[in-house]
C-alpha positions as CSV (number, residue, x, y, z in Angstrom):
1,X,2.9,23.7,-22.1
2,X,3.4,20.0,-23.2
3,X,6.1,19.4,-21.0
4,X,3.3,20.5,-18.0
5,X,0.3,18.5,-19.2
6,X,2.8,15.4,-19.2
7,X,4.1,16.1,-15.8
8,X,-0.1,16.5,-14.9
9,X,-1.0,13.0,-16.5
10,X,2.3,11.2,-15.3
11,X,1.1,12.2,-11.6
12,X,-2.4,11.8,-11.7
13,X,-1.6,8.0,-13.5
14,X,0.5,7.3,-10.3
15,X,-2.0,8.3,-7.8
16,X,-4.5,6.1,-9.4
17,X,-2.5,3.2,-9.5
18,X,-1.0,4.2,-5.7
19,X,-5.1,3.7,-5.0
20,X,-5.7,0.6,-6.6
21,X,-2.9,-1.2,-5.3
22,X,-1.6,-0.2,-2.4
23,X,-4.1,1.6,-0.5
24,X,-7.0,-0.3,-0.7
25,X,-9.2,-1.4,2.2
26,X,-9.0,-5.6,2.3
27,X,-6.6,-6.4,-1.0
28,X,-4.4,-3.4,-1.0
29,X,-0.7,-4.0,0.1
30,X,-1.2,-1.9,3.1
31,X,-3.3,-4.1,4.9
32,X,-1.9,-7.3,3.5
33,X,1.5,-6.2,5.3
34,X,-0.9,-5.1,8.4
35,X,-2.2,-8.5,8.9
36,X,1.4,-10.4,8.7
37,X,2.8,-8.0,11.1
38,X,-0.3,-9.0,13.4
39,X,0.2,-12.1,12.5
40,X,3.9,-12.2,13.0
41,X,3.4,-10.1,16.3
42,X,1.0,-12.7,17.7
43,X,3.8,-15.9,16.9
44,X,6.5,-13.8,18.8
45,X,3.9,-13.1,21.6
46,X,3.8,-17.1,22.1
47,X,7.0,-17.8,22.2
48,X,7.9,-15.7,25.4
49,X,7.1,-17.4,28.6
């Protein structure tokens, strides 16, 4: 039973942090990653003739 509510707590303690730092809407990693790939995507769009 111990072994279950630490499995429980272990997961919900990732999800939370998965949230907070990668998934959120203008700081989160995600869309930091999004915007230097539109970024990058843009460059390499200039240099082609």
């Amino acid at each position: 039973m111990r072994n279950i509510l630490m499995t429980v707590m272990l997961l919900v303690v990732v999800i939370v942090l998965f949230n907070t730092i990668i998934a959120q809407d203008n700081t989160g990693t995600r869309s930091q990653i999004q915007s230097q790939g539109t970024s990058a995507n843009t460059r390499i769009g200039q240099l082609l003739p």
